[in-house]
Chimera marker file (.cmm) of the C-alpha trace (Angstrom):
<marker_set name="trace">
<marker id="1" x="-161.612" y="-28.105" z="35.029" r="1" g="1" b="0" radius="0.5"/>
<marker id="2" x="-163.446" y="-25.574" z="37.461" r="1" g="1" b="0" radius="0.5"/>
<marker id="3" x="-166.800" y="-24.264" z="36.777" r="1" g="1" b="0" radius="0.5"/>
<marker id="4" x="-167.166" y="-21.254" z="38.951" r="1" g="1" b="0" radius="0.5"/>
<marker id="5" x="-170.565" y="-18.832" z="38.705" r="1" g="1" b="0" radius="0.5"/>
<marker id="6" x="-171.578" y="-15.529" z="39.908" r="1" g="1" b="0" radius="0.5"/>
<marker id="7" x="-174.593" y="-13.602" z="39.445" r="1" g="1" b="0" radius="0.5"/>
<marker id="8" x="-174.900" y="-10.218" z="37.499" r="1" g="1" b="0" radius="0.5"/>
<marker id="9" x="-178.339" y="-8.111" z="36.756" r="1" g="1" b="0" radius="0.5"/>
<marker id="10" x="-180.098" y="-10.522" z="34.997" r="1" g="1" b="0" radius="0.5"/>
<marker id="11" x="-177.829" y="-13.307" z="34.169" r="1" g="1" b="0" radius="0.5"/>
<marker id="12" x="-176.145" y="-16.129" z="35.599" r="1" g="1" b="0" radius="0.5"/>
<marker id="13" x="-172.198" y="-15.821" z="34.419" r="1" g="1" b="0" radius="0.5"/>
<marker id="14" x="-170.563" y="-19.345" z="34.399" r="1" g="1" b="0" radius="0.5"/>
<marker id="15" x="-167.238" y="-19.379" z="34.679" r="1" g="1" b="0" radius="0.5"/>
<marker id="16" x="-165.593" y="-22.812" z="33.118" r="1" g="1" b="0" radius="0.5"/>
<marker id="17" x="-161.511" y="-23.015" z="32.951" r="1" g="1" b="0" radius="0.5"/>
<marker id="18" x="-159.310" y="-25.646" z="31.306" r="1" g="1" b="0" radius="0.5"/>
<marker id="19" x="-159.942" y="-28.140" z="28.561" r="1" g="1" b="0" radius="0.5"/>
<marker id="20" x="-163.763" y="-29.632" z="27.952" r="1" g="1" b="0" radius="0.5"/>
<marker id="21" x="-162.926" y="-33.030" z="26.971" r="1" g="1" b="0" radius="0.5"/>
<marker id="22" x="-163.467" y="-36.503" z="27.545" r="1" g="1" b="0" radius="0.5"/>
<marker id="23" x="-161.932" y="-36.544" z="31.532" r="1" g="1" b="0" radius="0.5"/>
<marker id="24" x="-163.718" y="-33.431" z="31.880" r="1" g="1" b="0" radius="0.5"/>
<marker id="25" x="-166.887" y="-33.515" z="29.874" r="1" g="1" b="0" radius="0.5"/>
<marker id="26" x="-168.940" y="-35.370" z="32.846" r="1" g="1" b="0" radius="0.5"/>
<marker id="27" x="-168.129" y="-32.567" z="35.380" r="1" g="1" b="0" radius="0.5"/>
<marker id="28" x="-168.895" y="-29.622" z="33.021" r="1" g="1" b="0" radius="0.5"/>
<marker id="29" x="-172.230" y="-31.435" z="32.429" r="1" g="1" b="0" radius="0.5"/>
<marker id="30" x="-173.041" y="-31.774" z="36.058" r="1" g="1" b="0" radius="0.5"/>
<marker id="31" x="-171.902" y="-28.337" z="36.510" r="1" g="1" b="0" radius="0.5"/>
<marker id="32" x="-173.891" y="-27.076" z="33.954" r="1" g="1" b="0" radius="0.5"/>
<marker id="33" x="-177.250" y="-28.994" z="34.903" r="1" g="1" b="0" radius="0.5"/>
<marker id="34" x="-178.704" y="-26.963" z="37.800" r="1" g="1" b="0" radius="0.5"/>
<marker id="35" x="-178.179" y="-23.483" z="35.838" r="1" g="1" b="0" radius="0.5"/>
<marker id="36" x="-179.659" y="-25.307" z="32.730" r="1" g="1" b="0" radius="0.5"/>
<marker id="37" x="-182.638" y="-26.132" z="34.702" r="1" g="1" b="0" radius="0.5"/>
<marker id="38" x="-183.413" y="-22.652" z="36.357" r="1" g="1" b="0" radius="0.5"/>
<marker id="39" x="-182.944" y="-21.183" z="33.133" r="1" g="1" b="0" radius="0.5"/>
<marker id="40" x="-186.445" y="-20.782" z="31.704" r="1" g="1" b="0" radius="0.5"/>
<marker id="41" x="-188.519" y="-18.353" z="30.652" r="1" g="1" b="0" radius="0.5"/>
<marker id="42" x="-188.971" y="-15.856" z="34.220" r="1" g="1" b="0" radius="0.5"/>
<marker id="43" x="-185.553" y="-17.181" z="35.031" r="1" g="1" b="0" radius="0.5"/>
<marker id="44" x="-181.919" y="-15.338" z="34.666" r="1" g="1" b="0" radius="0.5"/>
<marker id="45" x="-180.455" y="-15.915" z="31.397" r="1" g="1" b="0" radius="0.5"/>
<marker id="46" x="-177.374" y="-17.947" z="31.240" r="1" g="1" b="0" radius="0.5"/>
<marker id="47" x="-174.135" y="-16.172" z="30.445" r="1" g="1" b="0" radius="0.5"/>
<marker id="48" x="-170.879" y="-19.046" z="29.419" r="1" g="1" b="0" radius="0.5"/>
<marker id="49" x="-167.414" y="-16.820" z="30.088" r="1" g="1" b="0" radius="0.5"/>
<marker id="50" x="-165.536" y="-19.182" z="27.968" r="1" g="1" b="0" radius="0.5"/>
<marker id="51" x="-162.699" y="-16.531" z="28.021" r="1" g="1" b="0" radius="0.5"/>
<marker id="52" x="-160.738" y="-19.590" z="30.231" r="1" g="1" b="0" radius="0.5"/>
<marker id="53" x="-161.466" y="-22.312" z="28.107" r="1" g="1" b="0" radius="0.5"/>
<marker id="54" x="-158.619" y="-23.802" z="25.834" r="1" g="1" b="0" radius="0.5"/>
<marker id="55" x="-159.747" y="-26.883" z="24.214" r="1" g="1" b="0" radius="0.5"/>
<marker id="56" x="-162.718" y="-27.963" z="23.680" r="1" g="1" b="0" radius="0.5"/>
<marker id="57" x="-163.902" y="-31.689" z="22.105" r="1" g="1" b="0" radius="0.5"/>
<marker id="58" x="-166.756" y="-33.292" z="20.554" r="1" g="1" b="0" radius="0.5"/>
<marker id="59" x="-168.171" y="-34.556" z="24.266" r="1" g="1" b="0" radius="0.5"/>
<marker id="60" x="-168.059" y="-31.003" z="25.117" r="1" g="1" b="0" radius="0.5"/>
<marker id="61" x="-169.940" y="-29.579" z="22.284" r="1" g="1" b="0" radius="0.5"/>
<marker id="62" x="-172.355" y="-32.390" z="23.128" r="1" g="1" b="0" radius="0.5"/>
<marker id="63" x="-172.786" y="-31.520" z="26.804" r="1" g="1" b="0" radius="0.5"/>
<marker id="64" x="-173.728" y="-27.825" z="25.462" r="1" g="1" b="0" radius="0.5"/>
<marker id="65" x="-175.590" y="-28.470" z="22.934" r="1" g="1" b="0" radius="0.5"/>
<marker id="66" x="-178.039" y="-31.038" z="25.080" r="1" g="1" b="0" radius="0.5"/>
<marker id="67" x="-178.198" y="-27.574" z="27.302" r="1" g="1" b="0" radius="0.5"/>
<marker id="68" x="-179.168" y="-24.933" z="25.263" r="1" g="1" b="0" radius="0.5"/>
<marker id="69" x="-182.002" y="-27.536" z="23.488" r="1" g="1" b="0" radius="0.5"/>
<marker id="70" x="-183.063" y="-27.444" z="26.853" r="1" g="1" b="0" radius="0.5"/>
<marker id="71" x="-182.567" y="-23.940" z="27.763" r="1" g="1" b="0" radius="0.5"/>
<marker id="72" x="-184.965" y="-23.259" z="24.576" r="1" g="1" b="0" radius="0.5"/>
<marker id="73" x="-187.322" y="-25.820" z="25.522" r="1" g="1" b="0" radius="0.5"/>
<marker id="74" x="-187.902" y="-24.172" z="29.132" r="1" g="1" b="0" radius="0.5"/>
<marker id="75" x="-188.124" y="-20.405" z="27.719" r="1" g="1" b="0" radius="0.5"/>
<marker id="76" x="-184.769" y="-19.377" z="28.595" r="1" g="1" b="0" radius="0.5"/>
<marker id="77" x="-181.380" y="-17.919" z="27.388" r="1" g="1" b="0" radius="0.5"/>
<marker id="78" x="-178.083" y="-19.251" z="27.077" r="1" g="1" b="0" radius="0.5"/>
<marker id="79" x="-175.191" y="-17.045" z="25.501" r="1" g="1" b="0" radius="0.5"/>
<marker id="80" x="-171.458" y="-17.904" z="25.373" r="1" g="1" b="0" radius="0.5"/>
<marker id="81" x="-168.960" y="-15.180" z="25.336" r="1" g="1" b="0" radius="0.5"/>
<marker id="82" x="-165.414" y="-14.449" z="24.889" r="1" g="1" b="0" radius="0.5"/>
<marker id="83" x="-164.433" y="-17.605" z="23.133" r="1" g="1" b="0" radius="0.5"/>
<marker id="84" x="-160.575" y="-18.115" z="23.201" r="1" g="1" b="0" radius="0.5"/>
<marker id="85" x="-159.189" y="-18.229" z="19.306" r="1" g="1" b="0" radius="0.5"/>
<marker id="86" x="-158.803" y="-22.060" z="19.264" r="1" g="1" b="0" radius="0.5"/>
<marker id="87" x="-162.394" y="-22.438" z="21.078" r="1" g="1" b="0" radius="0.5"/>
<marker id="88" x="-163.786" y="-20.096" z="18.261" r="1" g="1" b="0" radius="0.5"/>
<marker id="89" x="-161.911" y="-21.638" z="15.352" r="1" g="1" b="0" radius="0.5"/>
<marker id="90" x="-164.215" y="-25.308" z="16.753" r="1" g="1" b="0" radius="0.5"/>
<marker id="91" x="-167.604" y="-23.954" z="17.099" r="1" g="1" b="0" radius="0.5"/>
<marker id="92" x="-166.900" y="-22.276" z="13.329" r="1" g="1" b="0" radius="0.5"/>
<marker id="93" x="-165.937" y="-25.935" z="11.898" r="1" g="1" b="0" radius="0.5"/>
<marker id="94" x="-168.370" y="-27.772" z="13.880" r="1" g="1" b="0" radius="0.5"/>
<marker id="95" x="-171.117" y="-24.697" z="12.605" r="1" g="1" b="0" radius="0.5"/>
<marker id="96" x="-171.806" y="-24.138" z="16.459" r="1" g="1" b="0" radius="0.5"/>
<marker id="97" x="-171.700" y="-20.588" z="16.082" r="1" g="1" b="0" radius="0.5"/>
<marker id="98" x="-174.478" y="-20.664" z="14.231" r="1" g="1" b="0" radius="0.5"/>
<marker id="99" x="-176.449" y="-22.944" z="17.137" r="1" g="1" b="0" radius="0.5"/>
<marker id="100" x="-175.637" y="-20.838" z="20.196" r="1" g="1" b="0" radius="0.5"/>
<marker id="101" x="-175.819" y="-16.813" z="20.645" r="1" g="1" b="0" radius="0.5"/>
<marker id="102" x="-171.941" y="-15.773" z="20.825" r="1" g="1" b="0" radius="0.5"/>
<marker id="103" x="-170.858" y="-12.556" z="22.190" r="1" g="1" b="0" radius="0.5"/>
<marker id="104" x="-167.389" y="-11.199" z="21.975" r="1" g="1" b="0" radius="0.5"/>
<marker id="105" x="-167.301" y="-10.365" z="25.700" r="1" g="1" b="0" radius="0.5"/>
<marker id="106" x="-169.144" y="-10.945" z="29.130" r="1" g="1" b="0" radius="0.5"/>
<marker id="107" x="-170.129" y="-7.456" z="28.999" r="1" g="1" b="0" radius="0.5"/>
<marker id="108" x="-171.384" y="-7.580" z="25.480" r="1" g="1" b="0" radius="0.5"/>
<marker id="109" x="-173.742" y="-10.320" z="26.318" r="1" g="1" b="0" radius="0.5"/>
<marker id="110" x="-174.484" y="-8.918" z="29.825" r="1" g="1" b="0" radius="0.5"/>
<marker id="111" x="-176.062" y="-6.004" z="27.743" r="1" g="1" b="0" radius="0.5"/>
<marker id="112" x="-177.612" y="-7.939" z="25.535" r="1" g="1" b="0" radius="0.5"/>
<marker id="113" x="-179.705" y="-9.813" z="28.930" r="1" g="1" b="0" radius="0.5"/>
<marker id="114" x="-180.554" y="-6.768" z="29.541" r="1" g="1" b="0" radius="0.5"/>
<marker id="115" x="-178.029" y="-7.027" z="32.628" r="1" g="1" b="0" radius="0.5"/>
<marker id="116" x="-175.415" y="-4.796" z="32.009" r="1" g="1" b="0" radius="0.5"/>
<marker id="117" x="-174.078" y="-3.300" z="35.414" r="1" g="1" b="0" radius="0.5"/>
<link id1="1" id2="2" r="1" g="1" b="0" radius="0.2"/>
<link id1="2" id2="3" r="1" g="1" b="0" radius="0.2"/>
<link id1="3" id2="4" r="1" g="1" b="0" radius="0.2"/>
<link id1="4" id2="5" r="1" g="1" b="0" radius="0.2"/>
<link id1="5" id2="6" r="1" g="1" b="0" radius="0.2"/>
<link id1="6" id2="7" r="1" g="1" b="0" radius="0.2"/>
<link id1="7" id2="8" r="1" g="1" b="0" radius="0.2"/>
<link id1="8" id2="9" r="1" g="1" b="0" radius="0.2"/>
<link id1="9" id2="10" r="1" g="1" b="0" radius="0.2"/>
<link id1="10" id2="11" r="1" g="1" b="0" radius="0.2"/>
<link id1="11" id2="12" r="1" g="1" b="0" radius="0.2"/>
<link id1="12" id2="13" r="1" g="1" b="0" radius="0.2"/>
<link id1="13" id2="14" r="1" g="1" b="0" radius="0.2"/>
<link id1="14" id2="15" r="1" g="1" b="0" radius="0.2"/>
<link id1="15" id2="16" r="1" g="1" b="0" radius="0.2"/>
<link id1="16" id2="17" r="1" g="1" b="0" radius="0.2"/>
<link id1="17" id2="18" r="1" g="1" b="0" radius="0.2"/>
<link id1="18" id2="19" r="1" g="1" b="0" radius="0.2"/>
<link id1="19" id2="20" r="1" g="1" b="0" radius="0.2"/>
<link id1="20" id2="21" r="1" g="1" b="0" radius="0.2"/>
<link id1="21" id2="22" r="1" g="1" b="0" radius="0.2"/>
<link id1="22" id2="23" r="1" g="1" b="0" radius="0.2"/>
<link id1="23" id2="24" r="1" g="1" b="0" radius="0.2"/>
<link id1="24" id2="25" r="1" g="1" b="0" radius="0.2"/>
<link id1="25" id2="26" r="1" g="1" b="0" radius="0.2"/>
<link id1="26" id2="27" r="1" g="1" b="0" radius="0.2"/>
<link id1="27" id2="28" r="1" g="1" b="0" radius="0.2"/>
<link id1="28" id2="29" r="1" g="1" b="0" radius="0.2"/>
<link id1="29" id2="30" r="1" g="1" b="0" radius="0.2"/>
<link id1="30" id2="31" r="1" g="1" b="0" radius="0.2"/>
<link id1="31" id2="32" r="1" g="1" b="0" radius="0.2"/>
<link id1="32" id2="33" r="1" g="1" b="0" radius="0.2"/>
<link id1="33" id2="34" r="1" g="1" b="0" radius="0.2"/>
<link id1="34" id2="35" r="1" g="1" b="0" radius="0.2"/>
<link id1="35" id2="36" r="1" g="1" b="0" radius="0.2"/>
<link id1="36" id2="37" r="1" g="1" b="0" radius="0.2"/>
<link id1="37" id2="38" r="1" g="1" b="0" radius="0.2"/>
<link id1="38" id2="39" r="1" g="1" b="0" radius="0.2"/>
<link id1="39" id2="40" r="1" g="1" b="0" radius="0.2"/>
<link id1="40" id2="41" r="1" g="1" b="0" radius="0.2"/>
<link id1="41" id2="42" r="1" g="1" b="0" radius="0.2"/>
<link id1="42" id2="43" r="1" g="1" b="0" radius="0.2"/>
<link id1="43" id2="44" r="1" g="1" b="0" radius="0.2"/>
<link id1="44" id2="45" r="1" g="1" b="0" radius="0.2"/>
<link id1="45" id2="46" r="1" g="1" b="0" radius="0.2"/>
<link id1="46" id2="47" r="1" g="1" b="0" radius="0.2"/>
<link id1="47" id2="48" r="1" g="1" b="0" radius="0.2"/>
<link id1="48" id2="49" r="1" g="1" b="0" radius="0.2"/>
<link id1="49" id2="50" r="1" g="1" b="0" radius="0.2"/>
<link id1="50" id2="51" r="1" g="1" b="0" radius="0.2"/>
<link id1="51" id2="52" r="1" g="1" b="0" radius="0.2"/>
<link id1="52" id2="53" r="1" g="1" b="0" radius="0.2"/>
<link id1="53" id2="54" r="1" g="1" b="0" radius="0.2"/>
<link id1="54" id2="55" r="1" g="1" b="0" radius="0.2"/>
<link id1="55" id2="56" r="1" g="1" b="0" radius="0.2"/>
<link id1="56" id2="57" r="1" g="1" b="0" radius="0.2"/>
<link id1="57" id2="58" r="1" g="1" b="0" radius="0.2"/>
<link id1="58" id2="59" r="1" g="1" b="0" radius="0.2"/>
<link id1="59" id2="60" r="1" g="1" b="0" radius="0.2"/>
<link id1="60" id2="61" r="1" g="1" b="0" radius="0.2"/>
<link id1="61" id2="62" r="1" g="1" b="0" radius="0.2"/>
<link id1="62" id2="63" r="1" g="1" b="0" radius="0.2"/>
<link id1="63" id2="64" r="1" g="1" b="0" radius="0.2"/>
<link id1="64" id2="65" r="1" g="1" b="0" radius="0.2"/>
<link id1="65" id2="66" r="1" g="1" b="0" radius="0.2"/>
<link id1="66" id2="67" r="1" g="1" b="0" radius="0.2"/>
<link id1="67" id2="68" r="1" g="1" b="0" radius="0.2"/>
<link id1="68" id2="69" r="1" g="1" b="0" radius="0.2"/>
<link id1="69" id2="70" r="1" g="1" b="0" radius="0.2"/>
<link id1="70" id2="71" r="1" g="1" b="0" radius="0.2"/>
<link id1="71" id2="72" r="1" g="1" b="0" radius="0.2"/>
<link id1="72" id2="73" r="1" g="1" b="0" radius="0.2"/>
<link id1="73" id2="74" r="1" g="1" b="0" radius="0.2"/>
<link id1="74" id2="75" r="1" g="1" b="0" radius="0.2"/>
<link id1="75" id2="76" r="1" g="1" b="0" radius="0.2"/>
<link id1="76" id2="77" r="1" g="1" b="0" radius="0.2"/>
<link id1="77" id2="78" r="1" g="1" b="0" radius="0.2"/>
<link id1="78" id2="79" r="1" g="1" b="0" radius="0.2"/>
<link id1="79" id2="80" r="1" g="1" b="0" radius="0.2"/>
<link id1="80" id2="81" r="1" g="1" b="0" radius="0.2"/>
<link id1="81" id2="82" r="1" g="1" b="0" radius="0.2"/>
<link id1="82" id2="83" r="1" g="1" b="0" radius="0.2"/>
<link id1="83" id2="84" r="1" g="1" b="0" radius="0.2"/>
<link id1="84" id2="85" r="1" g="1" b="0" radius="0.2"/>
<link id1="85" id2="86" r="1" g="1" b="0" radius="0.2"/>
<link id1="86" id2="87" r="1" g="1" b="0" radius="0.2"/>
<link id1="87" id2="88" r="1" g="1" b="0" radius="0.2"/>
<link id1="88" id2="89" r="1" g="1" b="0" radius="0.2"/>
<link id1="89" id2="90" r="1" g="1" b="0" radius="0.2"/>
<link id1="90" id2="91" r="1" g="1" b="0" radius="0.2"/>
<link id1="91" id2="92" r="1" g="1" b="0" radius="0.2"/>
<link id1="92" id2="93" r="1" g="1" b="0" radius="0.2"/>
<link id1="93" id2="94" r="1" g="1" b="0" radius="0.2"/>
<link id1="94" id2="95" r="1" g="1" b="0" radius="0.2"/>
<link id1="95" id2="96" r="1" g="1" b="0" radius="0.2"/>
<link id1="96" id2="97" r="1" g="1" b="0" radius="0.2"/>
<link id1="97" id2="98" r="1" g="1" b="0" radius="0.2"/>
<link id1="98" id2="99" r="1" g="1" b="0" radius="0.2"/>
<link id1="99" id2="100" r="1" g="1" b="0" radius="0.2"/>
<link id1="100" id2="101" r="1" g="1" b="0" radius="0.2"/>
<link id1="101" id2="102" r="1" g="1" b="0" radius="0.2"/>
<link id1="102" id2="103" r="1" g="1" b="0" radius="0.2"/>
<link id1="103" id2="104" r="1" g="1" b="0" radius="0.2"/>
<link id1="104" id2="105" r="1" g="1" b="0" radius="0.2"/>
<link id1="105" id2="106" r="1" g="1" b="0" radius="0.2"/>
<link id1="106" id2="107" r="1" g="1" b="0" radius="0.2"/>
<link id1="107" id2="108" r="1" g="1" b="0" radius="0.2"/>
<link id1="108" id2="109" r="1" g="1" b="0" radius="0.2"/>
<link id1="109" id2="110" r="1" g="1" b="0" radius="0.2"/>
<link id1="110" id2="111" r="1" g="1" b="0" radius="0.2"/>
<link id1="111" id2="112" r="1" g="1" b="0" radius="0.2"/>
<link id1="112" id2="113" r="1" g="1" b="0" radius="0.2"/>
<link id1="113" id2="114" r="1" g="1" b="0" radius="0.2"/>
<link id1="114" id2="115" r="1" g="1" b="0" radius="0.2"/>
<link id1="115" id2="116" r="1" g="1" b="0" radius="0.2"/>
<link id1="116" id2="117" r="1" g="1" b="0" radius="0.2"/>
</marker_set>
């Protein structure tokens, strides 16, 4: 699994590929922590392109949902976007979608930061 990032107006886009699961889970955390962290309230908002993401498992719904308690306790932002059918069909059964701000594109959720290019 890579976890690339780039930054856009007011967000931070990150970029994670593959399958979130148990061998991976550790490394998307780790990933994840230092944008987590700088993600408060003056911060950039946080922007998950989950457009290349095509499993995901329970580990991995933990490591993001320890993150955006966190993002919310420090003032910040965190949206996921473009969530790949199987990825969607998860976050609906685990109620996820209802946890996390979900956009149907980067773009979408760009505008939505207020970063929209």
């Amino acid at each position: 699994m890579d976890l690339l990032f780039r930054e856009e107006g007011s967000a931070v886009i990150l970029c994670p590929t593959g399958r979130i699961d148990h061998t991976h889970a550790d490394a998307f955390r780790e990933g994840l922590e230092p944008h987590v962290s700088a993600c408060t309230r003056n911060g950039k908002a946080l922007v998950l392109d989950f457009s290349g993401v095509t499993f995901i498992s329970s580990i991995g719904l933990r490591a993001l949902m320890i993150a955006v308690k966190q993002v919310k306790a420090q003032g910040g932002r965190m949206m996921i976007a473009a969530l790949t059918p199987l990825v969607a069909e998860v976050f609906q059964i685990s109620r996820f979608d209802l946890l996390f701000e979900i956009h149907p594109t980067v773009e979408a959720a760009l505008a939505a930061a207020g970063g929209a290019s």
